[in-house]
N, C-alpha and C positions, 0 to 999 in steps of 0.2 A: 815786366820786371821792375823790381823797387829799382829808383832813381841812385841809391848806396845800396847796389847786391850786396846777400851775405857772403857770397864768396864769388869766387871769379880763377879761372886756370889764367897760369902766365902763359901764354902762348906766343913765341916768336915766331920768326922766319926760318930759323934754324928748323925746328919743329914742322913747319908745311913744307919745308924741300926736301925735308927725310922721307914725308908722308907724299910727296910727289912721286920724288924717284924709287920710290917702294912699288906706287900705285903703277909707273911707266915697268918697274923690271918683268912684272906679268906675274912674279911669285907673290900670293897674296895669302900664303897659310904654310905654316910649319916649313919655314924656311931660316937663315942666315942671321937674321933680323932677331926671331926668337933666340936662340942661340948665344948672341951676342945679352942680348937684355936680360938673359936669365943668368948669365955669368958676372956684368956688371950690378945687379942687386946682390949677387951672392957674396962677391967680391966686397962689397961695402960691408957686407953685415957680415963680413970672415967664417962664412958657411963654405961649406964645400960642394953643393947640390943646389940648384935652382932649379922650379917646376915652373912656368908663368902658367896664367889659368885665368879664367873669364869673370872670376870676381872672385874679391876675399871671401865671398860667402861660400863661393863656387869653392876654394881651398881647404876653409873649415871641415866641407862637411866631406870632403876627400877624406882628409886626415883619419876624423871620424871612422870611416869605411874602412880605413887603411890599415888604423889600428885595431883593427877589430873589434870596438866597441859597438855595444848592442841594446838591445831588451833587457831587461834586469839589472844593466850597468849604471852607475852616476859618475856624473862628472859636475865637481867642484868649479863656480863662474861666480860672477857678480852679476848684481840687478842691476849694475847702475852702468850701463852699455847702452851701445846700438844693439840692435833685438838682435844680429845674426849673431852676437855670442854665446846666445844659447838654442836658439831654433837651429843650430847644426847642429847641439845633441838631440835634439826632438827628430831630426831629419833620419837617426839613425834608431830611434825606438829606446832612446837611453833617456834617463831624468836629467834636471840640471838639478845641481843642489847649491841655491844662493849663500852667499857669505856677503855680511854690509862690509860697510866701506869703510876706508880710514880718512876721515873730513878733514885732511890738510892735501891731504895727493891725489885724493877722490879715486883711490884704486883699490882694490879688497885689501882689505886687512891682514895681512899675515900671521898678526893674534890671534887669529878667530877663526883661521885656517884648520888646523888638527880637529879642534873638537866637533868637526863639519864632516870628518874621514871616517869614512867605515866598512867594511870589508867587499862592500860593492863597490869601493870607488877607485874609480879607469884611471881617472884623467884629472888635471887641474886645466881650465882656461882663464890663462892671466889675460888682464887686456891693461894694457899702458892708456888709461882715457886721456884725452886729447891731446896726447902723443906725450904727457909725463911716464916717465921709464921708472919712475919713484917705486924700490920694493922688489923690483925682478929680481935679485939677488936673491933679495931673503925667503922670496917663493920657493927659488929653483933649489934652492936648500932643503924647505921643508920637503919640495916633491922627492930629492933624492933620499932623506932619511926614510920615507914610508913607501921607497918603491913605486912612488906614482908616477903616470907621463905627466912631462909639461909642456903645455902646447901654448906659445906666445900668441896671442890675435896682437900684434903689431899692426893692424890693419890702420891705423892713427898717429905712428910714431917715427915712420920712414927718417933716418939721418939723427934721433935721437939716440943719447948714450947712456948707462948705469957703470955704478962701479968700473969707469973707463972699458965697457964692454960695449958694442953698438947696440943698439936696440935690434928685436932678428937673430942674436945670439944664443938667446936663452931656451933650455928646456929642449923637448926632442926634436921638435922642430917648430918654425914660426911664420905668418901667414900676413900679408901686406895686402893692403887695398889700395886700387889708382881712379878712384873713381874723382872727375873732376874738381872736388871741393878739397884733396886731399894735398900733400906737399907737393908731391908730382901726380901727372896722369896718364894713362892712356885712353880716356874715355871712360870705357867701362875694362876692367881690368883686377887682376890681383895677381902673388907671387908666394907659395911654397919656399923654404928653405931650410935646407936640413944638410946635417952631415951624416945622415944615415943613406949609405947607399941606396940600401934595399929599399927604404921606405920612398925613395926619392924615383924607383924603379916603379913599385906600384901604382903612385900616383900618375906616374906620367902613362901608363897605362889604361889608370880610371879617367883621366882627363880627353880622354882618346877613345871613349868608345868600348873598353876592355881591350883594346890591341894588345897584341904583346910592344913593349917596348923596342923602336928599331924598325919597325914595320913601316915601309913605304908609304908615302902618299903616292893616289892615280900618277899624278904626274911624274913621279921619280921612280915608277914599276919597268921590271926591263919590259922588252919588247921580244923577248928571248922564252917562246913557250915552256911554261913547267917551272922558268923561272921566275920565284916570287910574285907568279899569274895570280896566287889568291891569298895573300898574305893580308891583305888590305880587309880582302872580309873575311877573317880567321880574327874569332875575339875567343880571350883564356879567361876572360870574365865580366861579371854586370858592370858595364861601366856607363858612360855619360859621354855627354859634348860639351866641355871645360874649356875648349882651344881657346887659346887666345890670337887674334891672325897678326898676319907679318906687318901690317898697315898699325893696329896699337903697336904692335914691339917697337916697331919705329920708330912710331909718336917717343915712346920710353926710353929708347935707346937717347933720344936727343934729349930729355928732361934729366935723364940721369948725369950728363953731360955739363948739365945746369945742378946739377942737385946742391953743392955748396954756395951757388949765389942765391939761389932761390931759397934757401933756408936765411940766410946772411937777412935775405930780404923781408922775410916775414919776422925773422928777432928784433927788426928795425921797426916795423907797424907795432909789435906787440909792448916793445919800451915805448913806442910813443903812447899809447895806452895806457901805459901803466903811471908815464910820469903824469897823463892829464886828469886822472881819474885818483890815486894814492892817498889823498886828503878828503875822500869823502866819507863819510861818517857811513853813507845810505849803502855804502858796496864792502865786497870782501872780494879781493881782486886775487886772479890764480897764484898758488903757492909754487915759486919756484924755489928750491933751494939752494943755498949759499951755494957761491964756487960751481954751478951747472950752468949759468946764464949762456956762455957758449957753446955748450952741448944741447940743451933745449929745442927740441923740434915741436915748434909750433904748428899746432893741426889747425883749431879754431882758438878765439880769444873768448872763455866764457868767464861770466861777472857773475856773483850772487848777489841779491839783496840779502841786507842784514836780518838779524831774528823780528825786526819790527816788524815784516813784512810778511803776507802770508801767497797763498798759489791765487788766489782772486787778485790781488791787488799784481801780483808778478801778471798776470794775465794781462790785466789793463792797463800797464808798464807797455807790455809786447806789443795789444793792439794798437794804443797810443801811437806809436814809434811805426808802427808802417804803416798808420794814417798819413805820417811823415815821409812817407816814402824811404825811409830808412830799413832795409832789411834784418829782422833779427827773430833767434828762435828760442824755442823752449829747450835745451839739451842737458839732460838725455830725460825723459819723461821712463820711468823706473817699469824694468822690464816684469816683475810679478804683478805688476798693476795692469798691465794690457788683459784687455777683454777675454780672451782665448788662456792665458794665465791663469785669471783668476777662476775660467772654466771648469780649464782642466786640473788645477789642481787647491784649487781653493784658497790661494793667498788672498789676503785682506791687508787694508790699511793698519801698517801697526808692525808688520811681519820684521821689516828693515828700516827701524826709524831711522838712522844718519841718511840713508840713501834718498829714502822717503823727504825727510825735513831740508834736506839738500836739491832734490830735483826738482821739489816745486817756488823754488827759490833763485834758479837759472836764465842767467841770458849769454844766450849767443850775439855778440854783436860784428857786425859789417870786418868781415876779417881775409884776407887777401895780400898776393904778394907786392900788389903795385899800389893799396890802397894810400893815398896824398895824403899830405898835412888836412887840405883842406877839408877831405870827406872827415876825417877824423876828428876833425873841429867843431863839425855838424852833428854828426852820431853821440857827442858827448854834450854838445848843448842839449838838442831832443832827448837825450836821458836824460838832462837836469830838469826841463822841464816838465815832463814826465812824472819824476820823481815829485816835486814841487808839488804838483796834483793833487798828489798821494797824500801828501801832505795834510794840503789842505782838508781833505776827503777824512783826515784823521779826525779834524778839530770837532 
């Protein structure tokens, strides 16, 4: 492990005596613990229905299923993601249909939305990238004038807000990731939320196996022959193992508990970021917009190099810097460019310039809730000298 990880779970005490006395109750799956956790993310994001589920990608491609999207359907995303924004429509036999970005929010474009819609198209997946919520409005708009669903991948945005709406609000329903690098975790983990009943009945269905919703675990089956003796293996349709066990709800249940200091605490790293870095010529630092700075949920801290710079020289930036032992990455490397992308459907360099001229222009750096003055001191010297390099490398 770099000497400054890129990221790091805040993890208390509070946190391992949830996850003791979870592990001591003997209930260790679809218990009390879930329950509780999928009410308290619901609760924040003013949904009516919480699903938890074994990862936001695990949620994705529910929805997918859920909604009946299929073969012949598309679904409007961005390139400019983590890959599960769109391999859940590939998961279900549907296309994705990219839309570039808008280069201040780094989140699809909402101009450039409609002329992307066409009589095949399901679905919109919005994603708030690195938890900026910049635009959910103006999507959920366009989805409702042309009829389409809008599905939030909030998987990035946990505690962030839009037009004084949470983030998880928007569209027919919206899907959270807890995967350790994220505001909160449960390890491995994600969270469904919707106010559609029904939709919120079939998932917890498909996350199950196809159970019907309601259907006993072994351990909670009477003991009373005839009674709900086979309910357990009675499935109403093709589903999956999505569970998520009572030992992460736990974990979740106490982060959530934490969710406003732990955000408080990462708005704290990310200003000090901003104010050691604001004067440099060589960077373009994340665009937060006026008047949001206390609603801002910080996922990661990414930097861009200026136009002077190209994807070689950002490369030799990165390895530089964790020669240093300084953790940082490339985020997000533009999803029609991956291998299997350009396979199957033949994108090419060119398809998405802003996303393209943007993503090979990214750094992730050393971002965390407990990260010191000190580490932060270090991570922007080693940029500077880094960058210095580069310099010279110009002459």
């Amino acid at each position: 492990m770099s000497e400054i990880p890129l990221s790091q779970p805040d993890i208390t005490d509070k946190e391992i005596n949830a996850v003791v006395d979870t592990l001591r109750s003997g209930r260790l799956s679809i218990g009390p613990r879930r329950d509780l956790f999928e009410q308290m993310v619901a609760e924040r994001c003013k949904r009516h229905e919480g699903i938890a589920v074994s990862s936001g990608t695990g949620g994705l491609h529910m929805l997918m299923v859920a909604l009946g999207i299929g073969p012949g359907d598309e679904v409007i995303t961005t390139p400019f993601s983590f890959i599960a924004s769109a391999n859940c429509i590939l998961m279900v036999g549907a296309k994705p249909v990219f839309v570039d970005i808008d280069p201040s929010s780094l989140n699809i474009d909402p101009s450039k939305i409609e002329q992307a819609i066409t009589p095949k198209t399901k679905a919109i997946i919005a994603v708030p990238v690195f938890g900026n919520t910049r635009h959910m409005d103006r999507i959920e708009q366009i989805a409702q004038v042309h009829e389409i669903t809008l599905i939030e991948d909030a998987c990035e945005a946990l505690g962030g807000m839009c037009a004084n709406r949470p983030a998880g609000s928007f569209g027919r329903a919206s899907v959270f990731g807890f995967y350790p690098n994220k505001q909160i975790t449960t390890g491995e983990g994600g969270m469904i939320v919707t106010n559609d009943s029904h939709l919120a009945n079939v998932c917890r269905s498909l996350r199950n196996q196809g159970r019907a919703e309601g259907a006993p675990a072994p351990a909670a089956m009477s003991s009373v022959p005839g009674d709900n003796c086979g309910s357990w293996l009675a499935h109403d349709r093709l589903g999956y193992n999505y569970r998520l066990s009572e030992i992460a709800c736990a974990l979740g249940c106490a982060q959530m508990e934490r969710l406003d200091e732990i955000l408080e605490k990462r708005r704290v790293v990310a200003s000090r970021y901003m104010q050691k870095l604001m004067d440099w010529d060589d960077l373009i630092l994340p665009n937060v917009a006026p008047g949001t700075e206390e609603t801002t949920s910080w996922f990661v801290f990414v930097i861009r190099l200026s136009n002077q710079y190209n994807g070689t020289e950002r490369d030799r930036v990165i390895s530089g810097m964790r020669r240093h032992e300084v953790g940082v990455s490339n985020y997000f490397p533009c999803i029609h460019l991956q291998p299997f992308y350009r396979q199957s459907f033949g994108y090419k360099q060119g398809d998405f310039p802003i996303s393209e001229s943007i993503s090979q222009r990214t750094i992730a750096l050393p971002f965390h809730s407990n990260l010191d003055e000190t580490q932060i001191e270090l991570v922007c010297h080693t940029l500077k000298v880094m960058l210095q390099r580069e310099q010279l490398l110009k002459r």
